[in-house]
CHARMM-style PDB file with segment names, atoms N, HN, CA, C and O in Angstrom:
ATOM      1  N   UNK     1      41.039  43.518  11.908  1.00  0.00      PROA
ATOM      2  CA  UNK     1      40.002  43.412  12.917  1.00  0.00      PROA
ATOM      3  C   UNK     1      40.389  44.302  14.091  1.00  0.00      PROA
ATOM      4  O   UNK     1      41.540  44.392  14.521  1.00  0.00      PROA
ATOM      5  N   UNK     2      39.405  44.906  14.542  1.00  0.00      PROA
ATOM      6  HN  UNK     2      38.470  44.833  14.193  1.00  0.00      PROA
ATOM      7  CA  UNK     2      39.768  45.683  15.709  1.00  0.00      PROA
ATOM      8  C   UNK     2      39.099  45.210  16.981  1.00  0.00      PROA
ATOM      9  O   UNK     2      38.355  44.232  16.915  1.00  0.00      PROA
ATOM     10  N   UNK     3      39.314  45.852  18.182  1.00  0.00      PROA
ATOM     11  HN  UNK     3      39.919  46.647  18.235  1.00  0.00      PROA
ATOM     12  CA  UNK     3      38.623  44.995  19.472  1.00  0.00      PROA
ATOM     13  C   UNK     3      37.310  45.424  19.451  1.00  0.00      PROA
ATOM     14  O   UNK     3      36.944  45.068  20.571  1.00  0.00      PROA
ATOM     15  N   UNK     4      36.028  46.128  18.754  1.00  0.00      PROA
ATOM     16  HN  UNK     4      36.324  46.418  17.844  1.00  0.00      PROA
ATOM     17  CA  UNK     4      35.084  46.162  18.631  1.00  0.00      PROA
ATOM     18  C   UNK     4      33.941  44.873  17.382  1.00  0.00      PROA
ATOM     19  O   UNK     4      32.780  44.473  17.298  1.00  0.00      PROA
ATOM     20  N   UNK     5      35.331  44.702  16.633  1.00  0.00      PROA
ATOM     21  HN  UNK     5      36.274  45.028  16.701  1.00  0.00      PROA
ATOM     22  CA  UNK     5      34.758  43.752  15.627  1.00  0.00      PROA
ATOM     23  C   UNK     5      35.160  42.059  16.811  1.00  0.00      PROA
ATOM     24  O   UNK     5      34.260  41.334  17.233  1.00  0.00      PROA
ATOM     25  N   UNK     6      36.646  41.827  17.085  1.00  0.00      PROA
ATOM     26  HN  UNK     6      37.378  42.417  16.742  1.00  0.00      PROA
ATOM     27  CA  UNK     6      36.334  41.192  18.312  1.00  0.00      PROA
ATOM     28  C   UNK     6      35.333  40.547  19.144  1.00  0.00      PROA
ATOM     29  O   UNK     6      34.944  39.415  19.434  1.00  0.00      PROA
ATOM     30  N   UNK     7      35.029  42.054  19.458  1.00  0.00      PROA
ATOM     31  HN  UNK     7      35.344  42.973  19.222  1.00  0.00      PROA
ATOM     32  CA  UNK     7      34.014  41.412  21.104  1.00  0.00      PROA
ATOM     33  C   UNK     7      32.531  40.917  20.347  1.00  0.00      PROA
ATOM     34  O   UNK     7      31.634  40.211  20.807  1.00  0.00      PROA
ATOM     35  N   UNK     8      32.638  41.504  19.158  1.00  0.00      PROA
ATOM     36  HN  UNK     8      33.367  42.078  18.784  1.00  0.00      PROA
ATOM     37  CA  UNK     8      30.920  41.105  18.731  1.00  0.00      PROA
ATOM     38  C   UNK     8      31.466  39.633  17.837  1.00  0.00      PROA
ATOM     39  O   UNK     8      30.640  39.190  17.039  1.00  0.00      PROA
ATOM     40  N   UNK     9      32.251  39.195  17.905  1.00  0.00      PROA
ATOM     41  HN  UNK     9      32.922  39.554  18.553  1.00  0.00      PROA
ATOM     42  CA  UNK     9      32.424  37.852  17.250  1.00  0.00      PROA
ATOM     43  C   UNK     9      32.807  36.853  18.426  1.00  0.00      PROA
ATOM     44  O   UNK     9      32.808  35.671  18.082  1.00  0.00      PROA
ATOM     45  N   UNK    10      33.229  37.190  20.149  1.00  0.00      PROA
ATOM     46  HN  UNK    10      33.228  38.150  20.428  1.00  0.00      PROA
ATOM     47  CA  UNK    10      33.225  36.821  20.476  1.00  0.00      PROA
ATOM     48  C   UNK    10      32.573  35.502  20.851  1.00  0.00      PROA
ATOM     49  O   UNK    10      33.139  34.436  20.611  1.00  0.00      PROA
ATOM     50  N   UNK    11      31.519  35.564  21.374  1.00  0.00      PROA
ATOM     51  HN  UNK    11      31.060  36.430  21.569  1.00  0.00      PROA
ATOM     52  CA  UNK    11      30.415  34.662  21.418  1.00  0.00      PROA
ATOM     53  C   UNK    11      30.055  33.184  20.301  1.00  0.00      PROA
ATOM     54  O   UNK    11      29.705  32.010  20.419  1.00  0.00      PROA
ATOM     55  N   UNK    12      30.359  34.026  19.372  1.00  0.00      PROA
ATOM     56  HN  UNK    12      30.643  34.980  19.276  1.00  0.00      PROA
ATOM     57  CA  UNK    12      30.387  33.022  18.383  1.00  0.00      PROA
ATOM     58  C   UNK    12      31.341  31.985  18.259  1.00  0.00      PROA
ATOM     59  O   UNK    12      31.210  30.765  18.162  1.00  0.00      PROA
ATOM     60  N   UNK    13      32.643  32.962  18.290  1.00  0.00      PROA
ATOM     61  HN  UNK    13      32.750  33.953  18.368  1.00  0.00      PROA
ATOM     62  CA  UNK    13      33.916  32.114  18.386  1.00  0.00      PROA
ATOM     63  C   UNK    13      33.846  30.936  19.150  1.00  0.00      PROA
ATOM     64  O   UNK    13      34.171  29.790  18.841  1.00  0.00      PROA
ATOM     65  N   UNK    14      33.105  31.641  20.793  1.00  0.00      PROA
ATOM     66  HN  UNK    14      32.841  32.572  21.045  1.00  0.00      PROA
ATOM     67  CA  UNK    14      33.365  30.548  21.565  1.00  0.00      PROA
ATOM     68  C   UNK    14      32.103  29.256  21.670  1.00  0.00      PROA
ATOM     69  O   UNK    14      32.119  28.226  22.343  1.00  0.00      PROA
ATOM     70  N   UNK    15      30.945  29.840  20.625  1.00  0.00      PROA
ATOM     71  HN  UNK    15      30.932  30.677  20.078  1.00  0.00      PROA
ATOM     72  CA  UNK    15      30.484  28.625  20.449  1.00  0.00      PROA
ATOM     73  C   UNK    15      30.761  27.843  18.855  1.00  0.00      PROA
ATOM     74  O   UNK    15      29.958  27.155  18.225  1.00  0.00      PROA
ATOM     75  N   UNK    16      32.333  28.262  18.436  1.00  0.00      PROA
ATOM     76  HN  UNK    16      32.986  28.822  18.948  1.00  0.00      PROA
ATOM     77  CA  UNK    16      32.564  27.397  17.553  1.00  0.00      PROA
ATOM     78  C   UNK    16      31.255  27.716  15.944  1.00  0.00      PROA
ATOM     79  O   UNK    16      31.005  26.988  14.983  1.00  0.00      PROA
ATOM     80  N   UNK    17      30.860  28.743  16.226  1.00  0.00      PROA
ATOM     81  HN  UNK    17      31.063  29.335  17.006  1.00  0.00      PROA
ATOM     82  CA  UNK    17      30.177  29.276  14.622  1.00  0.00      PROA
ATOM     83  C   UNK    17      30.655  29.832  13.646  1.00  0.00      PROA
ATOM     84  O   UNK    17      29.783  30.142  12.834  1.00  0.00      PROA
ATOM     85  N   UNK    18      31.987  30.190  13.260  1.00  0.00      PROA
ATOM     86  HN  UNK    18      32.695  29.938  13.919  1.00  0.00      PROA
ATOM     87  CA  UNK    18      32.594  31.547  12.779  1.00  0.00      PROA
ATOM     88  C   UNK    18      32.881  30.402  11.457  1.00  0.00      PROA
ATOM     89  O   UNK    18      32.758  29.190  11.631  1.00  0.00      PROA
ATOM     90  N   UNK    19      33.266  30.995  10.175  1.00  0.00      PROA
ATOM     91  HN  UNK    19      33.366  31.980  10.034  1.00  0.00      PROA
ATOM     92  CA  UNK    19      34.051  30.362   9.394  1.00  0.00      PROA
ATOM     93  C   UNK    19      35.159  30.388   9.477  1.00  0.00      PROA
ATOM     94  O   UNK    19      35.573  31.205  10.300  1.00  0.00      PROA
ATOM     95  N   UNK    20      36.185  29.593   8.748  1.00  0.00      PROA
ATOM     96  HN  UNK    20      35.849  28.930   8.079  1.00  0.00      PROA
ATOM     97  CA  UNK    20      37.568  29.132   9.325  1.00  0.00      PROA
ATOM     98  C   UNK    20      38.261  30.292   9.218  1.00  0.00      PROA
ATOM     99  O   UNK    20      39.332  30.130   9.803  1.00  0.00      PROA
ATOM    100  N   UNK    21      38.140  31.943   8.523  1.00  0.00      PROA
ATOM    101  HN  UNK    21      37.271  32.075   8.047  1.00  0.00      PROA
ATOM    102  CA  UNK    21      38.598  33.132   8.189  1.00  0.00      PROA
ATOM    103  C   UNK    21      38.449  33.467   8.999  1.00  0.00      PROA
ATOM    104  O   UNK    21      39.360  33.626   9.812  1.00  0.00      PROA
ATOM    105  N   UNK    22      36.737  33.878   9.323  1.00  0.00      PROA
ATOM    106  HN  UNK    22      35.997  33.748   8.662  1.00  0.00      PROA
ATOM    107  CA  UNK    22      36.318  34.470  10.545  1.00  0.00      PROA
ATOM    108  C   UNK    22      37.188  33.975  11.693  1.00  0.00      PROA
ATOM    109  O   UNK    22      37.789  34.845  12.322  1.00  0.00      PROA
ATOM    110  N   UNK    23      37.310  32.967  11.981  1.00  0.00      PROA
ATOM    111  HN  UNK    23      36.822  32.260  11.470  1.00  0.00      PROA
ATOM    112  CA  UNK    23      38.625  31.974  13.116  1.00  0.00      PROA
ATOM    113  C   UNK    23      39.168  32.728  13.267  1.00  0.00      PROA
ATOM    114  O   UNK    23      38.871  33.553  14.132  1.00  0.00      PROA
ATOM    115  N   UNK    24      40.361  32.850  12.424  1.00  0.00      PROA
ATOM    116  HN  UNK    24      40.603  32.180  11.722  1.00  0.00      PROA
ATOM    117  CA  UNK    24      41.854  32.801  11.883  1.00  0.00      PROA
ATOM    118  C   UNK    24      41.764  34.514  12.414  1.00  0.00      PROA
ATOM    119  O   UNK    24      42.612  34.968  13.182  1.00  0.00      PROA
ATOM    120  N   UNK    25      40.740  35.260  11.936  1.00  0.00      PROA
ATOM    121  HN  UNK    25      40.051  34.890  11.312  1.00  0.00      PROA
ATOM    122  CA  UNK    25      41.125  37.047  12.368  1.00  0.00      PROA
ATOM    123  C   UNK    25      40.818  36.969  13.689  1.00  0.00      PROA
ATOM    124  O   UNK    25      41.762  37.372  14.369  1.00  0.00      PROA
ATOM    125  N   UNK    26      39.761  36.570  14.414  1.00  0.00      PROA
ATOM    126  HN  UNK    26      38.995  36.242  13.862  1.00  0.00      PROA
ATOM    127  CA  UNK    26      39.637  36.303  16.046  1.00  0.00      PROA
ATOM    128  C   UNK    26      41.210  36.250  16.462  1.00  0.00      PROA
ATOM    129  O   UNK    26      41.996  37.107  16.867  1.00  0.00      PROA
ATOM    130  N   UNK    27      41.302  35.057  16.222  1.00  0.00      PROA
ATOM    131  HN  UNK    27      40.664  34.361  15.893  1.00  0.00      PROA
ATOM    132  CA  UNK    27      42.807  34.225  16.630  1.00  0.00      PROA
ATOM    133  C   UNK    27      44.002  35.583  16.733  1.00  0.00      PROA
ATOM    134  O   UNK    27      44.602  35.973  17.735  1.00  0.00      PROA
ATOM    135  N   UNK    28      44.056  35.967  15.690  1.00  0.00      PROA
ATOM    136  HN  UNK    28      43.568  35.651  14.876  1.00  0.00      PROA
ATOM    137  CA  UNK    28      45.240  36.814  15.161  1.00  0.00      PROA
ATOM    138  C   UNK    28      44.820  38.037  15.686  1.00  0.00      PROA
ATOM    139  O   UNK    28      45.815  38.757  15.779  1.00  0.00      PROA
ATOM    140  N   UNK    29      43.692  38.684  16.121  1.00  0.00      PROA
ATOM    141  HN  UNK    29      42.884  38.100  16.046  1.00  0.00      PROA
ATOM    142  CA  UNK    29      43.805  39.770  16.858  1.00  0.00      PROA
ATOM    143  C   UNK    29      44.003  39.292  18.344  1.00  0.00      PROA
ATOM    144  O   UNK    29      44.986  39.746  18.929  1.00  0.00      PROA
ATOM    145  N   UNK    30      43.188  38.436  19.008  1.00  0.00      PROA
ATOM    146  HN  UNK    30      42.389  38.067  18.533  1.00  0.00      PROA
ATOM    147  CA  UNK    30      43.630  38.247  20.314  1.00  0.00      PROA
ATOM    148  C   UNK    30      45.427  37.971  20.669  1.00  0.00      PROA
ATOM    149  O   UNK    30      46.089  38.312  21.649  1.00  0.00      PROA
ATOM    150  N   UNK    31      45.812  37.234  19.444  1.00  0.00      PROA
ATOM    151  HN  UNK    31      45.273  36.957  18.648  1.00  0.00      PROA
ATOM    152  CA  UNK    31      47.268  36.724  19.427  1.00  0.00      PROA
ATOM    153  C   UNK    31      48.350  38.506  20.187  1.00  0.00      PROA
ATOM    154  O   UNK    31      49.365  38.638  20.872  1.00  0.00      PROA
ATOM    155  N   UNK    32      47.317  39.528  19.509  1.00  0.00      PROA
ATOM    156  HN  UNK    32      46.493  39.420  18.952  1.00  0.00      PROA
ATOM    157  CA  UNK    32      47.660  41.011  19.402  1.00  0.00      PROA
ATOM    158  C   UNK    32      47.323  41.687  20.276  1.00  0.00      PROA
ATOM    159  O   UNK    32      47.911  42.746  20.498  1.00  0.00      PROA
ATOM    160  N   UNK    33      46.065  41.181  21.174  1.00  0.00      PROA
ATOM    161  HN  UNK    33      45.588  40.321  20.993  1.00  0.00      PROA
ATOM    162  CA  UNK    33      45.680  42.011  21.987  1.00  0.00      PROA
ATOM    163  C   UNK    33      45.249  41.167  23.552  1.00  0.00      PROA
ATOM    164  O   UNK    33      44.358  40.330  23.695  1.00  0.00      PROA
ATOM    165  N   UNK    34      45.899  41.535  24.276  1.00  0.00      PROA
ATOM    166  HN  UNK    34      46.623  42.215  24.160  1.00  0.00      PROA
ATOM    167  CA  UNK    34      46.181  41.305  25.620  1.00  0.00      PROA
ATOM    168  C   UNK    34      44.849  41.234  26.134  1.00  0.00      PROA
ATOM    169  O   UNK    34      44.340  40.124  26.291  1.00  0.00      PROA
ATOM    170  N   UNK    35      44.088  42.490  26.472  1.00  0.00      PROA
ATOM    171  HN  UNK    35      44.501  43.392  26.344  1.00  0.00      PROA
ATOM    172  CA  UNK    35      42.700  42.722  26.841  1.00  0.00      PROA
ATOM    173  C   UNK    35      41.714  42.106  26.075  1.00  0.00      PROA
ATOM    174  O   UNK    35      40.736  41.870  26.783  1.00  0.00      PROA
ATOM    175  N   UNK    36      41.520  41.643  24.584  1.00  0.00      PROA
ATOM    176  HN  UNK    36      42.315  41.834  24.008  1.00  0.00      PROA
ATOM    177  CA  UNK    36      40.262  41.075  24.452  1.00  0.00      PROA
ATOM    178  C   UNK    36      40.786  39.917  24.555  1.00  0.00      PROA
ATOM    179  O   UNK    36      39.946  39.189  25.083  1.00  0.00      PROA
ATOM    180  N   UNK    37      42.092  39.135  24.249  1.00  0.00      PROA
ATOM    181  HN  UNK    37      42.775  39.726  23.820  1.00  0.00      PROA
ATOM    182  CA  UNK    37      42.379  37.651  25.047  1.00  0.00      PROA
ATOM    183  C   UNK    37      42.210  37.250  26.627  1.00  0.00      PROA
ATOM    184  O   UNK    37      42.161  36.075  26.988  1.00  0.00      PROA
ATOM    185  N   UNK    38      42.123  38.411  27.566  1.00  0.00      PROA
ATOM    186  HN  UNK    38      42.163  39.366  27.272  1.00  0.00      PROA
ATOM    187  CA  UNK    38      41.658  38.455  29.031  1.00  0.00      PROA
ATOM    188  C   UNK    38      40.402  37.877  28.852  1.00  0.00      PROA
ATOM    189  O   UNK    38      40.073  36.757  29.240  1.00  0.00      PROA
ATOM    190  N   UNK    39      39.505  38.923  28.068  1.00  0.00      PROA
ATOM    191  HN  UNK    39      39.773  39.834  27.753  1.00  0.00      PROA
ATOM    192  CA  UNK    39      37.641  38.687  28.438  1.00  0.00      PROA
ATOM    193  C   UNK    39      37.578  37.377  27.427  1.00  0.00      PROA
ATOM    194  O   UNK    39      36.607  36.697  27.759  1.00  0.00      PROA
ATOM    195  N   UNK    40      38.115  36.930  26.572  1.00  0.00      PROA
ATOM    196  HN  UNK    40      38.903  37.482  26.302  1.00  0.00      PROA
ATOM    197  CA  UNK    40      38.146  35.970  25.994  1.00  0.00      PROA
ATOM    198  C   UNK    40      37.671  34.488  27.008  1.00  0.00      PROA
ATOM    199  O   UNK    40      36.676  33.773  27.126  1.00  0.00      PROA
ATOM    200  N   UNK    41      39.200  34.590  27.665  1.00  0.00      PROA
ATOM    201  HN  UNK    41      40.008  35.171  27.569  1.00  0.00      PROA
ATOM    202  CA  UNK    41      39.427  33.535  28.701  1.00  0.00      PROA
ATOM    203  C   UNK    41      38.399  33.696  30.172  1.00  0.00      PROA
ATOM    204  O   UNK    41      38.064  32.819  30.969  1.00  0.00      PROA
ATOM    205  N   UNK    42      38.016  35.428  30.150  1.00  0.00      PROA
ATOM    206  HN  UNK    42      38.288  36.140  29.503  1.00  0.00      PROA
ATOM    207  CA  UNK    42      36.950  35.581  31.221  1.00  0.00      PROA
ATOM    208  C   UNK    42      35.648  34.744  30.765  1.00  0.00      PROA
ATOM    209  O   UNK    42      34.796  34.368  31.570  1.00  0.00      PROA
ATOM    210  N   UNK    43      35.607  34.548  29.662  1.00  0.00      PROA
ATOM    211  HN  UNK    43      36.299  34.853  29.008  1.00  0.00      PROA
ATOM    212  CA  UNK    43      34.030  34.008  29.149  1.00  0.00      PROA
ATOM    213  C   UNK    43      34.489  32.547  29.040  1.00  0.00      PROA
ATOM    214  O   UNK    43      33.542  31.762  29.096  1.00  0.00      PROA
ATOM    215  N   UNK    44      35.681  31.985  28.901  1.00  0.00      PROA
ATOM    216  HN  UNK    44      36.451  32.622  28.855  1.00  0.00      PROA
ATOM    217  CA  UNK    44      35.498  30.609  28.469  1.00  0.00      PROA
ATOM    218  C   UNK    44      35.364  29.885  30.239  1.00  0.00      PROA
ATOM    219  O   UNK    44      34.801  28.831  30.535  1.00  0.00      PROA
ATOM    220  N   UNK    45      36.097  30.879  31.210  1.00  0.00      PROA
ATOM    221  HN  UNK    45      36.554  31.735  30.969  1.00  0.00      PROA
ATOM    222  CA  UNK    45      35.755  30.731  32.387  1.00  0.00      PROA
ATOM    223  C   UNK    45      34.477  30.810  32.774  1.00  0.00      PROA
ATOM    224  O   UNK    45      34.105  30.087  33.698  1.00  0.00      PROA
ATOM    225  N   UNK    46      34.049  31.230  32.477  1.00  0.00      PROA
ATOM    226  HN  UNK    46      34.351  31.818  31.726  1.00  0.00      PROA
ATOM    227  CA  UNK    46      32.394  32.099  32.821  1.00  0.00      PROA
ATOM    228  C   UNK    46      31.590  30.856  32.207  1.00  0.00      PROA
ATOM    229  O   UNK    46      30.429  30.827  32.613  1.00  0.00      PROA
ATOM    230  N   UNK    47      31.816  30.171  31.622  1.00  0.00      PROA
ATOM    231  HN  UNK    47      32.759  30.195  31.292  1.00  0.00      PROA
ATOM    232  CA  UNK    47      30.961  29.007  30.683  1.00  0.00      PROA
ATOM    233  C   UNK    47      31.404  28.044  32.161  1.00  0.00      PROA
ATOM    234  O   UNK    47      30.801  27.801  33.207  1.00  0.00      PROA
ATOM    235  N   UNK    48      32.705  27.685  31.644  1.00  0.00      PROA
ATOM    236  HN  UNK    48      33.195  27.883  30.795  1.00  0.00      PROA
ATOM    237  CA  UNK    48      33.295  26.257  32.358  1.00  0.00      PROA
ATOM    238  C   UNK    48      32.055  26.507  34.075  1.00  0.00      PROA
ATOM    239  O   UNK    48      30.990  25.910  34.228  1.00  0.00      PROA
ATOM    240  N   UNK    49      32.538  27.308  34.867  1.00  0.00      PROA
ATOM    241  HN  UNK    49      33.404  27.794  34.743  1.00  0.00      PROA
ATOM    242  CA  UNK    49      31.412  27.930  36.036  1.00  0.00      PROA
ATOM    243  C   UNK    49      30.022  27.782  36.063  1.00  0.00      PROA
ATOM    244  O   UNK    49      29.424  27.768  37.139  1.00  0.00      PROA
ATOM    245  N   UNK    50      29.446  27.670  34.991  1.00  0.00      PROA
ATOM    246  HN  UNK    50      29.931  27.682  34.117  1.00  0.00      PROA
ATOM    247  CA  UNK    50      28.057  27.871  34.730  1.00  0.00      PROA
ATOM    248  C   UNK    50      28.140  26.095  34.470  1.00  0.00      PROA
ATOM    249  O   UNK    50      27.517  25.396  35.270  1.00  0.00      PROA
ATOM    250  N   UNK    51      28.687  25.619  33.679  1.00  0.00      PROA
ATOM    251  HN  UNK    51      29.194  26.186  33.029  1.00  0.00      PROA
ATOM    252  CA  UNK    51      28.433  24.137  33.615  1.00  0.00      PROA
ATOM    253  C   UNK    51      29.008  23.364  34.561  1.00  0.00      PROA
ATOM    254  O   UNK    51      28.792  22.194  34.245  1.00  0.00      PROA
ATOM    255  N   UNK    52      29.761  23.438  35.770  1.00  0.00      PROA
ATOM    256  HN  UNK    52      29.937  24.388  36.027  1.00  0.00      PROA
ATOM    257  CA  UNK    52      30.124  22.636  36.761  1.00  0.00      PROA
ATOM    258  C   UNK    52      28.639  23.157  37.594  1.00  0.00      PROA
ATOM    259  O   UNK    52      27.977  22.252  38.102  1.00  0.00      PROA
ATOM    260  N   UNK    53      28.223  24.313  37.705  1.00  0.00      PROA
ATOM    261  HN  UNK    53      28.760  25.049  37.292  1.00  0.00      PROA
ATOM    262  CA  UNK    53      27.315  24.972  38.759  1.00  0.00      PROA
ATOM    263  C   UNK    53      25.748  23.992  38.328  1.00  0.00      PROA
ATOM    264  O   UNK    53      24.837  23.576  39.043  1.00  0.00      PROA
ATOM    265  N   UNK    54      25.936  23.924  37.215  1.00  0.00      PROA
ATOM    266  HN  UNK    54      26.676  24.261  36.634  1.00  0.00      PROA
ATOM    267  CA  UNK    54      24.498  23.215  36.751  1.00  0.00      PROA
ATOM    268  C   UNK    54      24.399  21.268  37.025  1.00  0.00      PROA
ATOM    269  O   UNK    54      23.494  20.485  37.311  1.00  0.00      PROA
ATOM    270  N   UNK    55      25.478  21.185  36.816  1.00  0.00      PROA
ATOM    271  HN  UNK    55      26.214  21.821  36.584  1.00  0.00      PROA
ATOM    272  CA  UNK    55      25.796  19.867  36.527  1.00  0.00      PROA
ATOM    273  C   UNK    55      25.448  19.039  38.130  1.00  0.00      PROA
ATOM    274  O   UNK    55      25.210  17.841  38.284  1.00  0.00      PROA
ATOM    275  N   UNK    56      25.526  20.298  39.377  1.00  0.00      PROA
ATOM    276  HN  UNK    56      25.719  21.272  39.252  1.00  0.00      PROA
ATOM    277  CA  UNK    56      25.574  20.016  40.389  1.00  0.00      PROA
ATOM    278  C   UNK    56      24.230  19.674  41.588  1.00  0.00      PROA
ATOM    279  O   UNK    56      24.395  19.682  42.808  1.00  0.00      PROA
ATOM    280  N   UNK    57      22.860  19.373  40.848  1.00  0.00      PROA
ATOM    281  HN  UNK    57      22.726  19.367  39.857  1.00  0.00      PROA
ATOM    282  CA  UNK    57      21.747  18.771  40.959  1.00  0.00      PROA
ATOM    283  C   UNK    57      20.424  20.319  40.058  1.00  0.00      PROA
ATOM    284  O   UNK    57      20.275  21.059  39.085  1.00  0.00      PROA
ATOM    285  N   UNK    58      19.914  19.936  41.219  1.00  0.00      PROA
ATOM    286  HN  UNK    58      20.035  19.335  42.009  1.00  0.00      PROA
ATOM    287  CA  UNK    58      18.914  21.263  40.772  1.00  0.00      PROA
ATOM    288  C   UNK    58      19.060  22.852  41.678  1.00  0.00      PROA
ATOM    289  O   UNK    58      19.492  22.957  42.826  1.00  0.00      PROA
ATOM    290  N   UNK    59      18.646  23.809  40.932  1.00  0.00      PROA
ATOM    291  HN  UNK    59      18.295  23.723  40.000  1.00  0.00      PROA
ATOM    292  CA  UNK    59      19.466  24.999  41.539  1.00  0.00      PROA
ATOM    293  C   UNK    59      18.267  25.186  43.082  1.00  0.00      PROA
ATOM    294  O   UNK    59      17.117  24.854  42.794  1.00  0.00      PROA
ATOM    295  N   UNK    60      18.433  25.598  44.380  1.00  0.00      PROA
ATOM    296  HN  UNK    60      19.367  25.869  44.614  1.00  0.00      PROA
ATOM    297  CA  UNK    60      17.012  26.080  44.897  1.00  0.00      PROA
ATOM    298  C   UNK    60      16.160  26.819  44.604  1.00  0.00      PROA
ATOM    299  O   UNK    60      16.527  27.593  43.720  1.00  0.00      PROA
ATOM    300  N   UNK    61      14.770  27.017  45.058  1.00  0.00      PROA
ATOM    301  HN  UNK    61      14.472  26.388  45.776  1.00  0.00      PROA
ATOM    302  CA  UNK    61      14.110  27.293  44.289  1.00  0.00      PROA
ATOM    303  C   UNK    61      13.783  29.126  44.082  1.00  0.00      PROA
ATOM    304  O   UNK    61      13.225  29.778  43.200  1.00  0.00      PROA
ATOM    305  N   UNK    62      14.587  29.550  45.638  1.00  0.00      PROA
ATOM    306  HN  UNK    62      15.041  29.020  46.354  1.00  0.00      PROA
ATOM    307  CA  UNK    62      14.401  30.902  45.129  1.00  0.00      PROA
ATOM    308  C   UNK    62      15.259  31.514  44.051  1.00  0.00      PROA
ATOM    309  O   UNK    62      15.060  32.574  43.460  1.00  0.00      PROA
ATOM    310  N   UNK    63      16.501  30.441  43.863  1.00  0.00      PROA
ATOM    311  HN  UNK    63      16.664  29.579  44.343  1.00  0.00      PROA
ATOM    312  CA  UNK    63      17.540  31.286  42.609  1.00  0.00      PROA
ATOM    313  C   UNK    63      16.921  30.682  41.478  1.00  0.00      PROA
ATOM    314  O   UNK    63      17.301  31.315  40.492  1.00  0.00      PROA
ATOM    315  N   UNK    64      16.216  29.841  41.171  1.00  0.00      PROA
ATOM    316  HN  UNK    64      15.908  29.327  41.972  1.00  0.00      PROA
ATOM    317  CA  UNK    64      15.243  29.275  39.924  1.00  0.00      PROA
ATOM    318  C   UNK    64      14.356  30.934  39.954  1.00  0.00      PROA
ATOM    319  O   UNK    64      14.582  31.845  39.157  1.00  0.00      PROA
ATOM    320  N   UNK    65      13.578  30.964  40.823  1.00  0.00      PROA
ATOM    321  HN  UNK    65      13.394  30.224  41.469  1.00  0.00      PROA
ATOM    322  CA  UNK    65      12.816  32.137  40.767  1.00  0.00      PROA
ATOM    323  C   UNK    65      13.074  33.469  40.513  1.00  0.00      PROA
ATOM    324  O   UNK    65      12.370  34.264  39.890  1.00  0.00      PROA
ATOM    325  N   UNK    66      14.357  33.683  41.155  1.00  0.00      PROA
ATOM    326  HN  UNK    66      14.929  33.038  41.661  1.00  0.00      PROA
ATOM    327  CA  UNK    66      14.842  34.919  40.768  1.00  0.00      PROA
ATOM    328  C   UNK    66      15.702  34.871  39.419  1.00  0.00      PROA
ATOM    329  O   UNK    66      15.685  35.968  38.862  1.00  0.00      PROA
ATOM    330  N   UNK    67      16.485  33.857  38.709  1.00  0.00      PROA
ATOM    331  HN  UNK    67      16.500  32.965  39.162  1.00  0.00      PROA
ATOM    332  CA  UNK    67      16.688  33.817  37.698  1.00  0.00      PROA
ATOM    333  C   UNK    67      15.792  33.765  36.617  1.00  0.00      PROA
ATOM    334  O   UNK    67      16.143  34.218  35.527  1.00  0.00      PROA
ATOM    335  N   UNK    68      14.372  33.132  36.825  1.00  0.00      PROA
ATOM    336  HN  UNK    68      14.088  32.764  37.711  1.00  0.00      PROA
ATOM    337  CA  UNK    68      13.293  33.651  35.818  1.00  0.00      PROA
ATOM    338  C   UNK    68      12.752  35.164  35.335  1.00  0.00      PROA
ATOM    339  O   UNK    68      12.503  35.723  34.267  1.00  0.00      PROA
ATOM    340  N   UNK    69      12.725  35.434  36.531  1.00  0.00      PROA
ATOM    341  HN  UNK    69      12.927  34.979  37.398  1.00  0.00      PROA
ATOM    342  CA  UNK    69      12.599  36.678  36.988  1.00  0.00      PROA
ATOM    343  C   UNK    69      13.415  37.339  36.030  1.00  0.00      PROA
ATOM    344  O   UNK    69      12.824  38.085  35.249  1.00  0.00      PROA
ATOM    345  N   UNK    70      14.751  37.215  35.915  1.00  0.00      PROA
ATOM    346  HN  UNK    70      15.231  36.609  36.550  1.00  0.00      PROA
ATOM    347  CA  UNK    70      15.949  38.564  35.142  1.00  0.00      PROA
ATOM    348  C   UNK    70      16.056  37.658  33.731  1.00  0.00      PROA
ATOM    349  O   UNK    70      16.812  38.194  32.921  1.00  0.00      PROA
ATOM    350  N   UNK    71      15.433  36.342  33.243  1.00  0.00      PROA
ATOM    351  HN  UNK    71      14.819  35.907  33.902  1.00  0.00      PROA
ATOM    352  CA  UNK    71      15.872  35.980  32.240  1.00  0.00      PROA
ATOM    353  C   UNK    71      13.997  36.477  31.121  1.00  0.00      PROA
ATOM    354  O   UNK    71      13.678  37.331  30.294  1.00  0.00      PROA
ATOM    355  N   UNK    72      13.620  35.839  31.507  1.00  0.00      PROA
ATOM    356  HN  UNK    72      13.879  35.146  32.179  1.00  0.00      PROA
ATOM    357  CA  UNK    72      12.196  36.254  31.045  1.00  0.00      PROA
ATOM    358  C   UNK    72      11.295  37.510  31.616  1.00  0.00      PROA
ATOM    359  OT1 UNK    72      10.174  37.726  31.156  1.00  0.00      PROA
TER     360      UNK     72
END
């Protein structure tokens, strides 16, 4: 696996979709590579952030608006 096969399995990894192979080469290249284990841990951060931020009532309404805005 290289850090291009990596980053596009990323996502998956971290929502736990991959088969137990698919796993195991994630695992064993990050084990190898410094930089995609960084953005790795940048995204599992980037989650944890997004679910304390939500968890924390309702967002106001102009960042509701402007997040519609860039999502749809």
């Amino acid at each position: 696996m290289n850090c291009g096969d990596c980053l596009e399995n990323l996502d998956s990894y971290l929502d736990r979709e991959l088969t137990d192979a698919e796993l195991s080469e994630v695992q064993r290249h990050m084990a190898d590579c410094p930089p995609c284990e960084d953005l790795y841990k940048l995204h599992v951060n980037m989650k944890r952030l997004v679910k304390v931020c939500c968890d924390q009532g309702e967002a106001p309404a102009h960042l509701r608006s402007k997040l519609r805005q860039i999502l749809f």
